[in-house]
C-alpha positions in Angstrom: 5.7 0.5 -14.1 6.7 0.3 -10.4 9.5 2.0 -8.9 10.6 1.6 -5.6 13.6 2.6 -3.8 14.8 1.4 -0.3 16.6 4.4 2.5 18.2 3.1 5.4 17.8 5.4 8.1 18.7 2.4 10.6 22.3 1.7 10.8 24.8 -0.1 9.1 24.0 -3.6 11.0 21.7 -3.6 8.6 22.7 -5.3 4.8 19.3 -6.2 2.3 19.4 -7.1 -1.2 17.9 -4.5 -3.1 17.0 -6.5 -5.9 15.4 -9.0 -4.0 13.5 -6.4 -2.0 12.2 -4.4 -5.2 11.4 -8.1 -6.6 9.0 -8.7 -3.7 7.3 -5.0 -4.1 6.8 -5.7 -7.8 5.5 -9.3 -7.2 2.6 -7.8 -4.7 1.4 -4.9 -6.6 1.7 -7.3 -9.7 -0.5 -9.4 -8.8 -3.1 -7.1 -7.3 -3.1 -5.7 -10.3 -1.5 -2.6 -9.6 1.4 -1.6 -12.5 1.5 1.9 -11.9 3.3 3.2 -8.4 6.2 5.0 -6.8 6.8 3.7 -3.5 10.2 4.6 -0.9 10.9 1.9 1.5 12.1 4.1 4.6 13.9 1.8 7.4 14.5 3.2 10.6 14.0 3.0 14.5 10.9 2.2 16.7 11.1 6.0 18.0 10.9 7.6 14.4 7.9 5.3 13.7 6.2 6.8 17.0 7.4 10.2 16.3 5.4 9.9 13.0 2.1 8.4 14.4 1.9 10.7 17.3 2.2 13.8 14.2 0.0 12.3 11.6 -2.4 9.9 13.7 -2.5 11.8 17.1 -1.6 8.5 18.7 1.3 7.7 20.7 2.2 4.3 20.2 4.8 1.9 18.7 4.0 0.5 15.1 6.4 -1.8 12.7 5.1 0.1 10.1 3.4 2.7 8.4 2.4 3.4 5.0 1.4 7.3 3.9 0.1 7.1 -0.2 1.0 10.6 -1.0 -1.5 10.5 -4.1 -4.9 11.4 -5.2 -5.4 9.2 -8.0 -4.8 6.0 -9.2 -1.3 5.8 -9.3 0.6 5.2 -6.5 3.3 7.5 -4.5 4.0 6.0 -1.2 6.2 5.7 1.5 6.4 2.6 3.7 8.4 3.5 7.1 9.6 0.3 8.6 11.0 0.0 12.1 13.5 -2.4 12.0 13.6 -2.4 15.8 9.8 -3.5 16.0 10.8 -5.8 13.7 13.6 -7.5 15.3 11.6 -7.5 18.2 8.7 -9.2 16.6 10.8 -11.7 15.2 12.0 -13.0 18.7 8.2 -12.9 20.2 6.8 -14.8 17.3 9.4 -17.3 16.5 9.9 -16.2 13.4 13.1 -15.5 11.2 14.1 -12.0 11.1 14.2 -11.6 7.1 10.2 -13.2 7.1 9.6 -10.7 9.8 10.2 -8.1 7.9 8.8 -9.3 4.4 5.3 -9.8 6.6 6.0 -6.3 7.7 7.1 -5.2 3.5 4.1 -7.1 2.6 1.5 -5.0 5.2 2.6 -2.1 4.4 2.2 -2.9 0.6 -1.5 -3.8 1.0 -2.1 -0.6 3.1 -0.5 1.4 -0.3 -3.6 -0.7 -2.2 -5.6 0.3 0.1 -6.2 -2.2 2.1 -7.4 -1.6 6.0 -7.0 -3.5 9.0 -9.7 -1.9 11.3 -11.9 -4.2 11.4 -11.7 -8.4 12.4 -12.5 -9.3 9.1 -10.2 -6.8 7.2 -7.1 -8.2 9.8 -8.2 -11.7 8.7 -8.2 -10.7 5.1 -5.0 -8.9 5.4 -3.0 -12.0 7.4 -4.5 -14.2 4.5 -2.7 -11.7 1.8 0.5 -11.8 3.4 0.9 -15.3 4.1 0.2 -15.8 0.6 2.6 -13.4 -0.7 5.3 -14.9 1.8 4.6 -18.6 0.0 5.4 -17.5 -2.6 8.3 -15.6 -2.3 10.9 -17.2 -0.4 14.1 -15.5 -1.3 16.2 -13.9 2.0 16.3 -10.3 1.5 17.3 -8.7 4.7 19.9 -9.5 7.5 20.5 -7.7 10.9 23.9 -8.3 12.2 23.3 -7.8 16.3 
């Protein structure tokens, strides 16, 4: 079973469809094969994000997201932190609508959960294949910024 649940740490500019979102986390584990996880969808601000990566990575940099799996075995706890300001900003530099923006960005952070990497060129490639396949098939909005 997968349970997720979704915290908005961002503001109220922010309205999502919690169904839609929870729909999209169990459509990705689903069909990795994963049925067994826990996973908190934290959205907040690009200086949280960096806040977090400077404690946990030792690197100061921005990030759209970050995913910690809190678990030893082989079900998943997680937390996916999302900046939602990274995202916006993304959105505008890429062309790209805000709500498939952030699904990429839902999606990523998913994979990482799985345990996916993206060190490597070939692990990026692999990764940008995953999530464009995901977003095909899942084309429902789930996420609006009101600016």
């Amino acid at each position: 079973m997968i349970k997720s649940n979704i915290i908005n740490n961002y503001n109220n500019f922010l309205t999502y469809k919690t169904d839609q979102i929870k729909n999209l986390i169990n459509f990705v584990f689903n069909t990795e094969k994963y049925n067994n996880a826990v996973v908190s969808i934290i959205l907040s601000n690009k200086e949280h994000l960096n806040k977090l990566k400077k404690e946990y990575f030792n690197l100061n940099q921005y990030t759209d997201v970050l995913a910690f799996n809190l678990s030893d075995n082989s079900c998943i706890d997680g937390e996916i932190y999302i900046s939602i300001d990274d995202v916006y900003e993304n959105s505008q530099l890429y062309s790209e609508s805000f709500d498939n923006e952030f699904k990429r960005v839902l999606i990523h952070g998913i994979l990482h959960l799985i345990g996916y990497d993206d060190k490597e060129d070939i692990e990026i490639k692999k990764m940008r294949r995953l999530e464009n396949k995901y977003l095909l098939n899942f084309n429902k909005e789930i996420i609006k910024l009101k600016c």
